[in-house]
N, C-alpha and C positions, 0 to 999 in steps of 0.2 A: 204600525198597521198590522193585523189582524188575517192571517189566513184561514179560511174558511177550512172545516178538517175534505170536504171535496177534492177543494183545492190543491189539498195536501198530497193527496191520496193521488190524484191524475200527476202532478210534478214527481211522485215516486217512482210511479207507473213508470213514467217516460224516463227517470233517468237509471232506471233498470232496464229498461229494453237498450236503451243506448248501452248500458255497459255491457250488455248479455249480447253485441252486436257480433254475426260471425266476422271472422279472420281472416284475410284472404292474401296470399306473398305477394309481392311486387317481385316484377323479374327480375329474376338474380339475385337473391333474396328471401329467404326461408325464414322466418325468426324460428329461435330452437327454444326450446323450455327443459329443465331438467326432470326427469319424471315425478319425481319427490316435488317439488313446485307447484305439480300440474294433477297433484292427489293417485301418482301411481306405485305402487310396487315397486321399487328400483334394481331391487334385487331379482324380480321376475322380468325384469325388464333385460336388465343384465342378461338371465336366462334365457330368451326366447333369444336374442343378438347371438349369445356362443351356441344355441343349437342350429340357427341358421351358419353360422362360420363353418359350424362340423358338420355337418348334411349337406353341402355342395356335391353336389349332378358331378358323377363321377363318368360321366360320357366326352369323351376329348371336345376338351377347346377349338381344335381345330372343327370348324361346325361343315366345312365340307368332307371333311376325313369322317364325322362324326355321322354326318349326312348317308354314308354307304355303309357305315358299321351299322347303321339301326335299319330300321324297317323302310324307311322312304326309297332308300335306296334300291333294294332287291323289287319296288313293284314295276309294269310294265311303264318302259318311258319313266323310269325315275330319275334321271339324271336333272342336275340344275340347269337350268337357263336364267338363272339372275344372278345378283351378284351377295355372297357372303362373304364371313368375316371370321375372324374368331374371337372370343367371347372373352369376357373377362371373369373374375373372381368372383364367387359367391359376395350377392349386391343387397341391399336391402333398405328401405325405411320405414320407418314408424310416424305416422303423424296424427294425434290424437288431437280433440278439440281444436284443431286447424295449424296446431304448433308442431313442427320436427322434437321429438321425443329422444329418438334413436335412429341411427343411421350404419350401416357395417358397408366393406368391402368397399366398391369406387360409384359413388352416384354419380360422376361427373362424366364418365364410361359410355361412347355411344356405342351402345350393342344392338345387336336384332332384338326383335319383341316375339318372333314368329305371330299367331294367331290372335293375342291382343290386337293387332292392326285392324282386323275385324268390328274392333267397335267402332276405331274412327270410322269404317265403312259404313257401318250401319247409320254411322252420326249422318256422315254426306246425303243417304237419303231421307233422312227426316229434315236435313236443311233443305232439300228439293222441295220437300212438298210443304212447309214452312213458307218458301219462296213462290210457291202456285206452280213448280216447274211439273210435278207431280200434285194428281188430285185428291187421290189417296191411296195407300197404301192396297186397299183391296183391289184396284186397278188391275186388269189384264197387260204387260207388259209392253206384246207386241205391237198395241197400236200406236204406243210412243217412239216406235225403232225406225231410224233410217237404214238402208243398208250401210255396213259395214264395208269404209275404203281404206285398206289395211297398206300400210307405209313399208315395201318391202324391195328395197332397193336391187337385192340378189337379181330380180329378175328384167332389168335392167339389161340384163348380159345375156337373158337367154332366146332363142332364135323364136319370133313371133308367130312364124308360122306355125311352129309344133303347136304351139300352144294357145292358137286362136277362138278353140271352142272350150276354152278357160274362163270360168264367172271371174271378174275383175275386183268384186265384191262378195259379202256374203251376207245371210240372215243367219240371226241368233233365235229368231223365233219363227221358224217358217215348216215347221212341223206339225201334224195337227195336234200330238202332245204338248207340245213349246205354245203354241197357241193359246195352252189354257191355263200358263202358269203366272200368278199374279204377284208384284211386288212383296204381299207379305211370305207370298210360300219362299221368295229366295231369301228373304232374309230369316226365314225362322230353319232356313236347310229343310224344306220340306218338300222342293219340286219337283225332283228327280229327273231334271232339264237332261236330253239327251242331245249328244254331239261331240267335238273334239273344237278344243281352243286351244291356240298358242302352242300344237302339237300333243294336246293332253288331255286323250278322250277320258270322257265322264267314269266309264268303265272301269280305266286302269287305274282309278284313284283309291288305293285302300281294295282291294276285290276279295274281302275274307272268305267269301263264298268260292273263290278262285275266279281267273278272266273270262273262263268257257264261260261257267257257270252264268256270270254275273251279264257276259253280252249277250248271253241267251233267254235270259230273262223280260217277259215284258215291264213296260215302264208300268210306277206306281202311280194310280192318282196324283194331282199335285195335292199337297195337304194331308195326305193320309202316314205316311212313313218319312220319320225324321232320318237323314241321311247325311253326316258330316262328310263334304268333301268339296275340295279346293278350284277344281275347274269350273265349280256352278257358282261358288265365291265370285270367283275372276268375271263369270257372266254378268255377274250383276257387277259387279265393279266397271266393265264396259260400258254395259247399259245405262250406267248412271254417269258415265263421263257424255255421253250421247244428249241426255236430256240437260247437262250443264253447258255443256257446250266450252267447256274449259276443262283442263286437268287437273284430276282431285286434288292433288297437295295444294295448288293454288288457293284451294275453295277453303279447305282445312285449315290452312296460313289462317286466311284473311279471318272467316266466320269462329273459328274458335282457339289454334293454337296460338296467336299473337294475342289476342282477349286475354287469353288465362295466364299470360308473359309466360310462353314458353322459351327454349334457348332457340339458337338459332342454327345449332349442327344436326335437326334431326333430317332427317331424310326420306322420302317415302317411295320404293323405285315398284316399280314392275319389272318385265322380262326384255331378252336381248331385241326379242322378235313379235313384242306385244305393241305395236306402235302403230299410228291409226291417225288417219289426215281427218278434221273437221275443219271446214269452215275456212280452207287452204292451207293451216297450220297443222305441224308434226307433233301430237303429241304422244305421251306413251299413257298408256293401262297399266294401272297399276295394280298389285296380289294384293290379296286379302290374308296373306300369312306370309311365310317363308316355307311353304314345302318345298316348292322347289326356286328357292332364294327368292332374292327381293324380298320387297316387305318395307314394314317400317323400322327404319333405325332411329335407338332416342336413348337420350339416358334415363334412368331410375326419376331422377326428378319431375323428367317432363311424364311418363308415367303415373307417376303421385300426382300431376297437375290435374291431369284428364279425371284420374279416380275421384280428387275432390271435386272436380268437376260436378261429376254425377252422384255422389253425395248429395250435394246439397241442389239434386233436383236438376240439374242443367245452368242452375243462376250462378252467375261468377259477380260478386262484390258489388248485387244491385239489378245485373242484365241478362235478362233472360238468355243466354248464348244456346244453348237447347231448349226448345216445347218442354213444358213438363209433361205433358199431354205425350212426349216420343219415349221419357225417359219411364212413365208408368205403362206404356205399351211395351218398350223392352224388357221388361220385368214383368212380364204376363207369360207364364210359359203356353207352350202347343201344346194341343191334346196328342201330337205325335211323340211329345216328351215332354213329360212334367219338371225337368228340370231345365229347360232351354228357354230363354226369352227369344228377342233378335239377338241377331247377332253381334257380340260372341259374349253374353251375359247370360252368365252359370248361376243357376236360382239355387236355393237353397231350404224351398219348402217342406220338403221331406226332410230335412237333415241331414241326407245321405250322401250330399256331396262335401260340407265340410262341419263332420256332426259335430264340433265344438260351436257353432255359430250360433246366432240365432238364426229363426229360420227367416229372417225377414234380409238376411243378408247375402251379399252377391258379391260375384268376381269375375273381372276378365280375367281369361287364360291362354296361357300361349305355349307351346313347348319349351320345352327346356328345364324346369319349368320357369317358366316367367309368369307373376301373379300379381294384379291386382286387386285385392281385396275390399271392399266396400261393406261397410257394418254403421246403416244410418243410426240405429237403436244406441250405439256406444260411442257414437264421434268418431270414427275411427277409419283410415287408410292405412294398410300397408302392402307394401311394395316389396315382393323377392324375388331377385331373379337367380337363376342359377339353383336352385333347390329341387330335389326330386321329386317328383308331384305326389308321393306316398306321405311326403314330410310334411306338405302344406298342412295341413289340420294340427302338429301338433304344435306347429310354428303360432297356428291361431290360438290356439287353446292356453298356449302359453302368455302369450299378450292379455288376453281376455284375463287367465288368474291375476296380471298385476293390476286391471280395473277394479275389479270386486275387493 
């Protein structure tokens, strides 16, 4: 029998797409390739793994000792309320065209992430409005907010009389600035939400301008002045357990960390005293970093999972588990900062955050540093934690030579 050269030519077709099909691990379960196998450099490969060895964050392990030696510590109200750990060894992976290349130090390590947790966050609210819980992101905040019935057992013991012309409750947007701040301003850090949460007013977060200065200031437009800081984080992290009406890690389990066969030691906490009754149930609010503890804890793998995640668009092995439509708007930066999408996705169009890249490529980032890198142009994830945030670029630069 006789095949037509058509015929030929579509049975090619498809069993080159089939073989060119991406990779995706099963959990617990990485397959590795060795770089020479996989058309890389081995010897640069080698190179970028010993300069991440030797370039380990020389700020003590102990991350609460490490916590008051740096800057978090000396700002107003610095102290933790959640819970740390200390860190492990200079961490790392390489996974290029969807295979473990390279790997240093302990992936298996559940450490903090600090401000990488920031993207699960931003993930939770594009699963919101995915779900219709949220209409869209331009949305004005506070007409989605109930009051806040914060779970605070201390006062339990204290005499009701003193304290009967005490709100039992509170708003997070009941100001006429807070009024006008819309889901996308908290997640591109643009609001400038003013108030105190969890003990930790907006002000004392980072005040380079000093505290007088900074509480003497009036607020910025929302939208106008990008402004990294952690209590308008937490805001929206409330605000978004409000409209789920369940507590974030639950949401994150279900809709994406078990999808992408995550482990099962990670962890996602908030603070001693961020805890908040819905719906007759105690749940807690969870940070959006680890500035002052809590946070996400995970290892280096689970990390790499998220990063390929969003590699490849949101789709995990077929299923949409992110909008592509969430994953191209966090890759849009603000006109308040050309290098910020949502949060906590570092753009890279000017080249000036990591100039060996391309500029089409992006990273969460977290203190410490803790990095994940994302390069859709080259295949490419890597993973480092524990490395100085001056080093990431040449950590990149070095991988990138064994591609070319």
């Amino acid at each position: 029998m006789k095949i037509s050269k058509a015929a030929f030519f579509c049975c090619f077709l498809l069993l080159s797409e089939l073989s060119a099909q991406t990779y995706f691990p099963s959990k617990g379960n990485w397959e590795r390739k060795s770089p020479s196998d996989i058309g890389l450099d081995a010897g640069k490969i080698k190179d970028a793994v010993d300069f991440a060895i030797a370039h380990e964050s020389q700020e003590n392990p102990n991350l609460k000792i490490a916590h008051y030696e740096g800057g978090f510590g000396r700002e107003p109200f610095g102290y933790p309320i959640g819970p740390m750990k200390k860190r492990g060894p200079a961490t790392g992976l390489i996974i290029y065209k969807g295979y473990v290349v390279a790997q240093w130090g302990n992936p298996d390590r559940v450490d903090l992430t600090f401000s990488v947790a920031k993207s699960f966050l931003s993930t939770t609210a594009g699963l919101a409005i995915e779900e219709g819980l949220i209409q869209s992101e331009q949305d004005l905040v506070y007409p989605y907010m109930a009051p806040i019935y914060p779970y605070e057992p201390a006062q339990l013991m204290v005499n009701k009389a003193d304290h009967f012309e005490d709100e039992d409750t509170f708003e997070l947007f009941d100001t006429e600035h807070n009024r006008t701040i819309t889901w996308d301003h908290l997640l591109r850090q643009t609001s400038d939400w003013e108030g105190s949460l969890w003990g930790k007013p907006d002000w004392a977060d980072r005040p380079r301008e000093g505290a007088k200065e900074k509480r003497a200031r009036p607020q910025n437009a929302p939208g106008s002045v990008y402004e990294y800081n952690d209590t308008r984080v937490n805001v929206l992290a409330l605000a978004l357990i409000n409209v789920w009406r369940k507590p974030l890690p639950v949401v994150l389990k279900e809709k994406i960390m078990d999808p992408i066969g995550a482990g099962d030691r990670w962890r996602w906490t908030g603070y001693e005293n961020s805890f908040v009754i819905i719906d007759g149930q105690i749940m807690q609010s969870v940070s959006g970093g680890s500035h002052w503890g809590g946070g996400m804890m995970l290892t280096a793998w689970d990390q790499a999972r998220f990063g390929y995640l969003t590699l490849n668009d949101g789709n995990w092995n077929g299923k949409q588990l992110i909008p592509k439509t969430w994953i191209e708007k966090s890759k849009t930066p603000t006109p308040a900062n050309p290098g910020y999408g949502f949060m906590n996705y570092f753009l890279n169009n000017d080249q000036e955050f990591i100039p060996a890249a391309p500029k089409t490529a992006f990273a969460h980032i977290g203190a410490g540093t803790n990095m994940v890198y994302v390069d859709q142009e080259n295949d490419l994830v890597i993973v480092a934690r524990w490395i100085p945030n001056g080093d990431k670029n040449e950590l990149v630069r070095l991988v990138l030579e064994a591609i070319e």
